[in-house]
C-alpha positions in Angstrom: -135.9 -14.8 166.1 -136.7 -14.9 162.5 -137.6 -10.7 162.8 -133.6 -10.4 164.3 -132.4 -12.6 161.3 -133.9 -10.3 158.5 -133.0 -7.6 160.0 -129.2 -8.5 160.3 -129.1 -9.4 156.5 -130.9 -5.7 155.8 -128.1 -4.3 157.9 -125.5 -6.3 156.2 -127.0 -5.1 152.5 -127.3 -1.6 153.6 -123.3 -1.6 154.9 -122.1 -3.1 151.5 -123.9 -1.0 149.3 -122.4 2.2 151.2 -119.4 0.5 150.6 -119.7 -0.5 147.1 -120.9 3.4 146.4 -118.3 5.2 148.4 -115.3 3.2 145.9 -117.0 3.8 142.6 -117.7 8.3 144.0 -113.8 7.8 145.0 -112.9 6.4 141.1 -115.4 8.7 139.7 -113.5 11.6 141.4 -110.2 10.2 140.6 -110.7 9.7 136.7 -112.6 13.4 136.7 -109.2 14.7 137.8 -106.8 13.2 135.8 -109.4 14.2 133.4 -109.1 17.8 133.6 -105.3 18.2 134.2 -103.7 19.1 131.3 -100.0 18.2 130.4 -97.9 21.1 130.6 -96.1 21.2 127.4 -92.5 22.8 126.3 -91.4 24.6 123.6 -88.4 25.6 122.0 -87.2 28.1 119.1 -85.8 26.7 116.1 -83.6 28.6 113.6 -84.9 28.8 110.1 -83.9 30.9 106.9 -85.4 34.1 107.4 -84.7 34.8 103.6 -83.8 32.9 100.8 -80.3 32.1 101.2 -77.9 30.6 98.1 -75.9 27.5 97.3 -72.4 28.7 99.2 -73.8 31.9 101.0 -72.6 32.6 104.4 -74.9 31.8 107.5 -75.3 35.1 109.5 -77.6 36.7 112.0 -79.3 38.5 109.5 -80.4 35.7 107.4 -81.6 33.5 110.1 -85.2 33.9 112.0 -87.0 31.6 114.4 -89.8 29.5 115.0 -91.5 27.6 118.0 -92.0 23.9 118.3 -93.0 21.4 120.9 -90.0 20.1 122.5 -91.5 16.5 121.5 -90.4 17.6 117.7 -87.4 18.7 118.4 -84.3 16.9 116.7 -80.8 17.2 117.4 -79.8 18.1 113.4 -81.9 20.9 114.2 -80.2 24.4 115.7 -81.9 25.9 118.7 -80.4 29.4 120.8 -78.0 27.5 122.1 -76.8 26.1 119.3 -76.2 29.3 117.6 -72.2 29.4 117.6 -72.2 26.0 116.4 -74.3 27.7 113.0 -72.6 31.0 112.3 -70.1 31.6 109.8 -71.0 28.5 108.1 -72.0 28.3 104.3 -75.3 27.0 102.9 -74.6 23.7 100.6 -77.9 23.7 99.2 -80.0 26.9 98.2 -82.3 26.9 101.0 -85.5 28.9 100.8 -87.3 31.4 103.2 -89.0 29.5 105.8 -87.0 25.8 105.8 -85.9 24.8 109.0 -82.2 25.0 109.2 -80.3 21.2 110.1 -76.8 19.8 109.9 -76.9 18.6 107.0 -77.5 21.9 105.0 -75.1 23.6 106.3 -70.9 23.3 106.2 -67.8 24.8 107.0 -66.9 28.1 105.6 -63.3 26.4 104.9 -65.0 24.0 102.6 -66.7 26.3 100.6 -65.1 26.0 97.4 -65.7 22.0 97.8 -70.0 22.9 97.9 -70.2 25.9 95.5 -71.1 25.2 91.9 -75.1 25.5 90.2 -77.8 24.1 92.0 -78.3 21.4 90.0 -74.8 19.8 91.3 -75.8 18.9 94.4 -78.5 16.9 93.2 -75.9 14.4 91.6 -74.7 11.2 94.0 -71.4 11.1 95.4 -69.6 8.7 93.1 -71.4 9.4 89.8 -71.3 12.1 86.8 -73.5 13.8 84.6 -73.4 14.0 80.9 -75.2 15.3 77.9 -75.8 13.4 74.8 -77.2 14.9 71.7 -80.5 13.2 71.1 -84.2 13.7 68.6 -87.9 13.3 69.2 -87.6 9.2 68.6 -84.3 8.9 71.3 -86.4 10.1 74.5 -89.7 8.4 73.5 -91.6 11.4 71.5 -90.3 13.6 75.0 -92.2 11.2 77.5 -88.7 11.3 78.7 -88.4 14.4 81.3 -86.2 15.6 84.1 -86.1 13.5 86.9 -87.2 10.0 84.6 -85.7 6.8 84.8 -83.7 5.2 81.7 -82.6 2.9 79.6 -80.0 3.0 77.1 -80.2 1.0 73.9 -77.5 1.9 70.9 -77.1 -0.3 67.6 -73.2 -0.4 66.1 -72.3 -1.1 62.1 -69.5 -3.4 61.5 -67.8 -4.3 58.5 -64.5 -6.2 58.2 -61.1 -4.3 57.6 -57.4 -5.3 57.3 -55.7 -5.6 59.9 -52.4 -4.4 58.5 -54.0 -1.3 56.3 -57.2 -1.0 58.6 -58.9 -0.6 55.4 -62.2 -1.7 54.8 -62.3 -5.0 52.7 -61.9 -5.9 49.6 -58.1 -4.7 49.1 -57.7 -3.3 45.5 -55.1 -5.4 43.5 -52.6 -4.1 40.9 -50.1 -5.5 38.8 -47.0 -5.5 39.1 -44.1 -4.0 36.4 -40.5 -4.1 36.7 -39.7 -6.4 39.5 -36.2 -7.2 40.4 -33.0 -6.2 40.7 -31.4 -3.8 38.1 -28.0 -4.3 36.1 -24.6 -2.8 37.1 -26.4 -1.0 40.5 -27.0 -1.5 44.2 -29.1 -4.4 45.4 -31.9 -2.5 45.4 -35.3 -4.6 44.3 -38.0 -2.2 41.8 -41.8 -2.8 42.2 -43.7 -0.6 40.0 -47.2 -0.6 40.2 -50.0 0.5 38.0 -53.3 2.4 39.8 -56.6 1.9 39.3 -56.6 -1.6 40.7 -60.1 -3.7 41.2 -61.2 -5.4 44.3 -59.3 -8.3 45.5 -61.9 -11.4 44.6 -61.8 -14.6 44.5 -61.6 -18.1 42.3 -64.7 -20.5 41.8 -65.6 -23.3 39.6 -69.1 -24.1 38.4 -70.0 -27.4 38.3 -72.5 -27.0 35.5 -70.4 -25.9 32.9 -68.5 -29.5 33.2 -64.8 -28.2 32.9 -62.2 -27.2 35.6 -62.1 -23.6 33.9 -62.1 -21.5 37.2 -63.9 -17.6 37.2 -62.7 -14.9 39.4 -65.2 -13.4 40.8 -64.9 -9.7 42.3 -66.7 -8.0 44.9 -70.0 -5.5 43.5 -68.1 -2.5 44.3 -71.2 -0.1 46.1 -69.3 3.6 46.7 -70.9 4.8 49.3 -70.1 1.5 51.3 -66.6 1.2 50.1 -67.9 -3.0 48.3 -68.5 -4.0 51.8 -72.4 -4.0 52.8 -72.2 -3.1 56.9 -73.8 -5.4 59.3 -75.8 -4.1 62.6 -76.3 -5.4 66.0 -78.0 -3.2 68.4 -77.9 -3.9 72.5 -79.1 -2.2 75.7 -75.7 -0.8 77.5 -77.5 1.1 80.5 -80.4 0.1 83.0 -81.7 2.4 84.9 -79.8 5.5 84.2 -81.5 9.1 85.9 -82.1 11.9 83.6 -80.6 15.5 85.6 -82.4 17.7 82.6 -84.1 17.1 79.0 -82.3 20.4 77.4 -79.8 23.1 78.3 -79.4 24.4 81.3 -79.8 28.4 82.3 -76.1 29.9 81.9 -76.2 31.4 85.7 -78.1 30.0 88.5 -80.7 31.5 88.2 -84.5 30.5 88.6 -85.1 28.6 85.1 -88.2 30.8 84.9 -86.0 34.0 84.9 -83.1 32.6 83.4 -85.4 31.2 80.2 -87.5 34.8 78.7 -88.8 32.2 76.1 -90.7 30.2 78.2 -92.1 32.9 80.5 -93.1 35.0 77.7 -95.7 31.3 76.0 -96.6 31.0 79.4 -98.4 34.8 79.5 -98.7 35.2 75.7 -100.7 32.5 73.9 -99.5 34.0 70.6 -95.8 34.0 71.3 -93.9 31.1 69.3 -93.3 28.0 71.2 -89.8 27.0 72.8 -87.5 25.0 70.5 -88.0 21.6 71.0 -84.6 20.7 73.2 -81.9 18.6 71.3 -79.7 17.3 74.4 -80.4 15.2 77.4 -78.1 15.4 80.3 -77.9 11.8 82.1 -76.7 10.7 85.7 -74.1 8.2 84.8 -71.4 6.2 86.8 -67.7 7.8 85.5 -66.9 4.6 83.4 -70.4 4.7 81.6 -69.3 8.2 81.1 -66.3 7.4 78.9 -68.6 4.5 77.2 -71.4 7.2 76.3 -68.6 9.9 75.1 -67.0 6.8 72.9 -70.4 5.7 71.5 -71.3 9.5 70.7 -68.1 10.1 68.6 -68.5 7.0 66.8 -71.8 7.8 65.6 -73.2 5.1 67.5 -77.3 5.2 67.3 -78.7 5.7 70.6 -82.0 5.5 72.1 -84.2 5.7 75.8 -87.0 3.6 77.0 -88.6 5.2 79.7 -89.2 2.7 82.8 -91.3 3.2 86.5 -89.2 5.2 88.7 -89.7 2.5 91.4 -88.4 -0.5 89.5 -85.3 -1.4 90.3 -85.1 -4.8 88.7 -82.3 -5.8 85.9 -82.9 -7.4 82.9 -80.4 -9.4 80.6 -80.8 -8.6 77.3 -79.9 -10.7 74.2 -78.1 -8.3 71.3 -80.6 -8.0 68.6 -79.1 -9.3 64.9 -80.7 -9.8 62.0 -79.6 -13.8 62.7 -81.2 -12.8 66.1 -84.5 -11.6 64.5 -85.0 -14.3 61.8 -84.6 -17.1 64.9 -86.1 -15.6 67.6 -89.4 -14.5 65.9 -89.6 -17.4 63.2 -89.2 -15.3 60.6 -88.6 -16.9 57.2 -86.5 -16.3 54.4 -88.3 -15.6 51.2 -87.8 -18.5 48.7 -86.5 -17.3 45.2 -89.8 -17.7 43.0 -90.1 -17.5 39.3 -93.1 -14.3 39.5 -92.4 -11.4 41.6 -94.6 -8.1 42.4 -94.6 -5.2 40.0 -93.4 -2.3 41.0 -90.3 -3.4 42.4 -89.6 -2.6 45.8 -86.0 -1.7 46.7 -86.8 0.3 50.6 -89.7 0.2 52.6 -91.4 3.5 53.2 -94.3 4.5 55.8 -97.4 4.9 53.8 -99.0 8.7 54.2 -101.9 11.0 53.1 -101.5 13.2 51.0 -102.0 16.9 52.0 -105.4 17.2 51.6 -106.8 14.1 52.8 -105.5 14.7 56.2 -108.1 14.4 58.4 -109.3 17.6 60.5 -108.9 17.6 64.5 -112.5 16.9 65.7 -113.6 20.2 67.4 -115.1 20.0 71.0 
């Protein structure tokens, strides 16, 4: 009885284990097959510019050529075979060189083609905004840290000095005196004035207490030539955050490559002994059209201006408090010097830089 017992459970074992074995050969088989059946994959043919093609050139057969890509990359900007009426005849609105694959968005109709022609360096300004060129020197772009592409600031300082409203003259008035006023005998009603030249600036009457008396001086205005008796005062103020630069210097009279288009600079870069490019005396900014009329009044005023450069990705805003010599004495507790009975010797009328003379330069340190 017991012998039938154990040999029932055998039996039993030797059924599940078949069992158990015959699934996992079946999932084994099963995985081994998917395993080795490779996804059949499509591809397509792309147009792309077979040669470089210009800013405004026509699209034609002859300038296209074509690549293959997986239809998983495909994109529907892109142009494939047929797609190909929908591309010729149109013009380029960017220079697109040999190889780029060919989308939408470079391309437009030949009808617009006088709306997209133009240099190169047009398309890169945003719909909406202007460029403009501003004479600057070494100090107004940062000792030329300031390059194509950099983001700006624009700081300018302003003189101001009061004028009269009626003359727009510059204050103090001149005064003369005054001859033969009124009317003359046995003639119209016409009223004289004659007036002698030469006048002195307008002043003004003060008493001094110490001298005791009510005898009143008039005082007159230091007359300084060159700043018509009227010392100018300054304020300086950041106008424009974050203003792009489009190109630090002129740019190429055709549209041209700037390496072909500038013999200068191709000739330093393969001669070491050819004389180095002029340093460039204009900037050329990306500017909305109202800053544009603000820049073009500041630059025929003789407005001082200058650029900080900033981190291309900082897009933050700053107010900014106009800087005045009221402004400078305040904000960075800066004192007035008291009147003192000693002074130094040699008097000192302008501050200038100290310097070495010639031969006390030091020498570069050689390697």
């Amino acid at each position: 009885m017991r012998r039938g017992r154990t040999m029932i459970i055998v039996i039993l074992i030797i059924i599940i284990a078949i069992g158990v074995g015959y699934v996992a050969i079946r999932q084994f088989l099963g995985t081994s097959t998917q395993g080795g059946q490779q996804p059949q994959t499509t591809f397509v043919e792309v147009y792309i510019a077979g040669q470089n093609i210009p800013q405004g050139g026509k699209i034609t057969q002859e300038v296209l050529d074509t690549i293959t890509v997986p239809q998983d990359s495909l994109n529907e900007v892109m142009f494939t075979q047929d797609k190909l009426a929908n591309l010729l005849n149109k013009v380029a609105k960017y220079q697109l060189d040999q190889g780029v694959v060919i989308t939408a968005s470079m391309v437009g109709d030949a009808s617009n083609a006088v709306a997209i022609s133009g240099p190169v360096w047009a398309s890169s300004i945003p719909a909406g905004m202007t460029a403009m060129s501003l004479p600057i020197s070494r100090l107004a772009v940062s000792g030329y840290a300031i390059t194509d592409g950099a983001h700006v600031n624009l700081n300018a300082c302003f003189l101001f000095v009061d004028v009269d409203p009626a003359f727009q003259t510059v204050l103090p008035n001149l005064v003369a005196g005054l001859t033969g006023t009124g009317f003359l005998p046995d003639a119209l009603p016409a009223l004289t004035v004659g007036a002698t030249a030469g006048g002195s600036p307008q002043g003004r009457l003060e008493l001094d207490p110490s001298l005791g008396s009510q005898q009143p001086f008039y005082i007159v205005p230091n007359n300084i030539a060159d700043q018509a008796g009227q010392r100018p005062r300054m304020v300086c103020q950041m106008l424009l955050q974050d203003a792009v630069v489009l190109k630090l210097g002129n740019f190429p009279l055709s549209s041209a490559t700037p390496a072909a288009a500038d013999p200068n600079a191709a000739a330093t870069a393969t001669d070491p002994n050819a004389p180095a490019p002029a340093a460039p005396d204009i900037v050329t900014l990306i500017v909305s059209p109202q800053d544009s009329i603000t820049l073009t009044y500041l630059m025929y005023t003789n407005a001082q201006i200058s650029m900080t450069l900033r981190n291309p990705t900082d897009q933050a805003r700053q107010a900014t408090e106009a800087s005045t010599l009221q402004f400078l004495l305040s904000q960075y507790n800066i004192p007035v010097p008291a009147k003192l009975p000693y002074a130094m010797q040699p008097a000192l009328g302008i501050l200038i830089a100290p310097s070495l003379p010639n031969d006390k330069v030091p020498a570069p340190a050689t390697p």
